[in-house]
Wavefront OBJ file of the C-alpha trace (Angstrom):
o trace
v -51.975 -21.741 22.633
v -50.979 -18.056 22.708
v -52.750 -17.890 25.839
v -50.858 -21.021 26.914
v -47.471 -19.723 25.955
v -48.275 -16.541 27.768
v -48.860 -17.977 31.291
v -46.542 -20.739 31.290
v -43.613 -18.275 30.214
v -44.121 -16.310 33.429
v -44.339 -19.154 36.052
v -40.799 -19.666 37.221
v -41.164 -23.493 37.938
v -43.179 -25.840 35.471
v -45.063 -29.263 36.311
v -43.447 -31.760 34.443
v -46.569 -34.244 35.199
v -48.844 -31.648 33.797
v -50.209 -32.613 30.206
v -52.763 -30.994 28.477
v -55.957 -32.580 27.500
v -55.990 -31.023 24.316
v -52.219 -31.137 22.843
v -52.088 -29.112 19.849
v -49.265 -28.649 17.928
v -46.440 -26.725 19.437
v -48.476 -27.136 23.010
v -44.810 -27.852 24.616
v -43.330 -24.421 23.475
v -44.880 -22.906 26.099
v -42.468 -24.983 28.580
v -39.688 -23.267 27.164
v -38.614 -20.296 29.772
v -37.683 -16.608 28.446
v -34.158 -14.987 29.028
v -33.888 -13.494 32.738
v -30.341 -12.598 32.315
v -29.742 -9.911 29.824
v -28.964 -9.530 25.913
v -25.512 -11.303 26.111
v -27.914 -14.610 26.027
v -30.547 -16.309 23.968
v -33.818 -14.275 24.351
v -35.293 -17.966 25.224
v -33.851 -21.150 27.018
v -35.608 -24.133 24.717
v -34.163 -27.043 27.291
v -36.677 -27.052 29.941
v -39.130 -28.172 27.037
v -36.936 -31.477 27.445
v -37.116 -31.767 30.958
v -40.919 -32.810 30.194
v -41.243 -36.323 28.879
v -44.735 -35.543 27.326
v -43.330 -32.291 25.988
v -39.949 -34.117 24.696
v -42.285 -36.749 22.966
v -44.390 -34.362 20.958
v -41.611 -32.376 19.761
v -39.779 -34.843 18.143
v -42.842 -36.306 16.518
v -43.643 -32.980 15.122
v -40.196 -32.697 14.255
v -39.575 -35.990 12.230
v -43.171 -36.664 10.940
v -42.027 -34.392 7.738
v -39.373 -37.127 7.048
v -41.834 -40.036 7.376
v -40.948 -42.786 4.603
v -37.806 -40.513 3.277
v -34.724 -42.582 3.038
v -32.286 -41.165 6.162
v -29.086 -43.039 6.400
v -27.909 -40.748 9.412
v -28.902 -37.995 11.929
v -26.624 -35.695 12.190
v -26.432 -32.684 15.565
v -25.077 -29.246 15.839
v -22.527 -28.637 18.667
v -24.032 -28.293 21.559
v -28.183 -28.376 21.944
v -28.374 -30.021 18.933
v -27.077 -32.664 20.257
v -29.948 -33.188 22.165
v -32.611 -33.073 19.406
v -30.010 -34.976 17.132
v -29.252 -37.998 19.578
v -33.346 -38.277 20.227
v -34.152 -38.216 16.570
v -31.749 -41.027 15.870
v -33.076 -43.127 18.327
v -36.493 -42.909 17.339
v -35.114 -43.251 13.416
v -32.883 -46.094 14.368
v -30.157 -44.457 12.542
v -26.324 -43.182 13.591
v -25.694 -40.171 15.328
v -22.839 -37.585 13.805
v -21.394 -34.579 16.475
v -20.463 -31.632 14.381
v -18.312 -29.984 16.788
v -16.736 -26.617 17.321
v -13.222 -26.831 16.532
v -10.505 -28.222 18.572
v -12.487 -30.979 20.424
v -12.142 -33.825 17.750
v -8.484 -35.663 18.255
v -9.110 -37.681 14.597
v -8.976 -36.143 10.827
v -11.486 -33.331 10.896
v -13.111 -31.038 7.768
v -13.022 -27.378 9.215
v -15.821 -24.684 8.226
v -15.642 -21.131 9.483
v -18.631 -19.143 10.263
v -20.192 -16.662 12.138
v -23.580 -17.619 14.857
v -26.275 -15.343 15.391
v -24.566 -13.284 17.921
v -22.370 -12.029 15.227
v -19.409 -13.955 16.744
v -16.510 -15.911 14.043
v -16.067 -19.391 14.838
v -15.078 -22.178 12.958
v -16.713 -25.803 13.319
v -15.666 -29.015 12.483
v -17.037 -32.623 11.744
v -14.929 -36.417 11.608
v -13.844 -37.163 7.946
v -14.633 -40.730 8.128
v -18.229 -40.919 8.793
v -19.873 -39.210 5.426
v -19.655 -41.433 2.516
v -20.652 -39.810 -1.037
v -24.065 -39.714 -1.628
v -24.768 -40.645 2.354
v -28.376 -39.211 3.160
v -28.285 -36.828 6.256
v -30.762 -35.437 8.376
v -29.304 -32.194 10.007
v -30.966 -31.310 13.304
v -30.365 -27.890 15.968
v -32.032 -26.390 18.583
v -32.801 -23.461 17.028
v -32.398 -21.470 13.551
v -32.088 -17.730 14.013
v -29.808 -15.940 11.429
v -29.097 -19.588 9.658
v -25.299 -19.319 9.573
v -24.779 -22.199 12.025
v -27.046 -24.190 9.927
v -25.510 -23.443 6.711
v -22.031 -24.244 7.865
v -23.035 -27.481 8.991
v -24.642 -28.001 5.469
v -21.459 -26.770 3.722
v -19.457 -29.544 5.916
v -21.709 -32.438 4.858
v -22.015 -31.904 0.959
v -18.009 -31.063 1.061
v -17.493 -34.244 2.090
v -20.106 -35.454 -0.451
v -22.952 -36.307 1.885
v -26.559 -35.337 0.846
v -28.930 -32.970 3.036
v -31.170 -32.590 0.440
v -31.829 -34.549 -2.609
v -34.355 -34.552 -5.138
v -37.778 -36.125 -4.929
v -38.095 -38.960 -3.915
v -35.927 -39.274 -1.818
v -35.660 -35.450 0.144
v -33.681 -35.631 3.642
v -32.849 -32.147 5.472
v -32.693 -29.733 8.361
v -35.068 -29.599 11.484
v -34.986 -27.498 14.599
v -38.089 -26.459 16.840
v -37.888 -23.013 15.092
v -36.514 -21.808 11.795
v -36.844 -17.755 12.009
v -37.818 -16.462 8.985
v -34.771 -14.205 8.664
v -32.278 -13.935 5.557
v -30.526 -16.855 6.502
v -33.790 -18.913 7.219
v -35.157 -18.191 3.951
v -32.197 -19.084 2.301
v -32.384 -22.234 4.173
v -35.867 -22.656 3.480
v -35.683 -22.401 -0.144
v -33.165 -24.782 -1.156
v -33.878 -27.846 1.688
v -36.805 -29.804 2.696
v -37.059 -28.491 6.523
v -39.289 -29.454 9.625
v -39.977 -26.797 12.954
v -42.526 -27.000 15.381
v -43.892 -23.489 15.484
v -47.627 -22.911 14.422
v -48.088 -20.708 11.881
v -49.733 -18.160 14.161
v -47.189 -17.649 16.168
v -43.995 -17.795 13.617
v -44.275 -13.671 13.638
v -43.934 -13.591 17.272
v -40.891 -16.111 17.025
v -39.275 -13.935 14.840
v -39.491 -10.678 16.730
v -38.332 -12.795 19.755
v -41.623 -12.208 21.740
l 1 2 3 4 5 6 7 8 9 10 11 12 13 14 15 16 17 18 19 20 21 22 23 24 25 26 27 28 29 30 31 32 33 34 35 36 37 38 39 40 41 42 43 44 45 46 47 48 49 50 51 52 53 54 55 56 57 58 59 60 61 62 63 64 65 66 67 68 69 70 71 72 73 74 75 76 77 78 79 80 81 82 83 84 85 86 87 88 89 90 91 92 93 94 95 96 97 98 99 100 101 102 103 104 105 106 107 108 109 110 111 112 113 114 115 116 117 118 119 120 121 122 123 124 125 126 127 128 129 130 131 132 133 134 135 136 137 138 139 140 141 142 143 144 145 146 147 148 149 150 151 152 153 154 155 156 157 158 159 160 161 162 163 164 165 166 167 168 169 170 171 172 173 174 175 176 177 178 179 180 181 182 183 184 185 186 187 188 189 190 191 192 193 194 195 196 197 198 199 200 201 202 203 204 205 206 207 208 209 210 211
């Protein structure tokens, strides 16, 4: 897989009928293509993993096979990638979708959150008040987990309004995106929900010195 990663990361086009014969996990994380454009971007571009059906596929059943049998009552996505990982996973679940947006795009009664995202910026998101009923079980899904601030705002949003990301067992719902970082804010993540990434082991130090 390292190997894998390695190669594929340097080809500037991918084959989106190629499939390996062998798919380990975390095989499609070496579809994902590295930053060409400087350090005022993400040091990796995680869509053109979804641009492969195969690849698309095995992600989310890495992602959601954590949750298997747990009682979700609604998926909810981070504004803006997560909405892509959030819609999927609710299809497959069968459940709602929720859009936690960045402020100002919701015209209804909105519950506002400040933050700051892992480029050190302040911003301030925002989810409907309508759709989270006390004790409503959400799954919370993003594209990615670096410094965990995003992520925690959006948790902050949901139990304010008396939603449940995580409860006790047996009946645990709670965050997933193809790679929590183990930084202060992952941890801290980490250690107080049940969570679901895709990244092996192995290559989780890499991931977190954005290699």
């Amino acid at each position: 897989l390292h190997a894998q990663c390695s190669q594929c990361l340097r080809s500037p086009r991918m084959d989106l009928c190629h499939v390996p014969a062998v798919r380990e996990k975390g095989w499609y994380l070496a579809l994902m293509a590295p930053n060409v454009k400087g350090p005022n971007y993400a040091w990796l571009d995680p869509s053109r993993l979804y641009c492969h059906p195969q690849g698309l596929q095995d992600c989310m059943a890495d992602l959601l096979q954590p949750f298997q049998g747990d009682p979700v009552d609604m998926v909810a996505g981070i504004d803006a990638m997560g909405f892509i990982l959030g819609a999927a996973a609710a299809a497959v679940l069968q459940k709602g979708f929720l859009a936690i947006r960045k402020a100002g795009h919701l015209c209804v009664q909105t519950l506002a959150q400040p933050y700051t995202d892992y480029s050190g910026r302040e911003k301030v998101m925002e989810v409907r008040t309508d759709a989270i009923l006390p004790g409503l079980r959400i799954l919370l899904v993003d594209q990615w987990v670096e410094t965990g601030g995003t992520m925690r705002a959006a948790i902050q949003l949901v139990e304010r309004l008396g939603g449940v990301v995580a409860a006790p067992h047996p009946c645990p719902t709670g965050v997933a995106a193809i790679c929590i970082e183990d930084s202060e804010g992952g941890r801290w993540i980490r250690e107080r929900y049940k969570c679901s990434h895709c990244v092996p082991p192995s290559l989780q130090p890499r991931f977190d010195r954005h290699q």
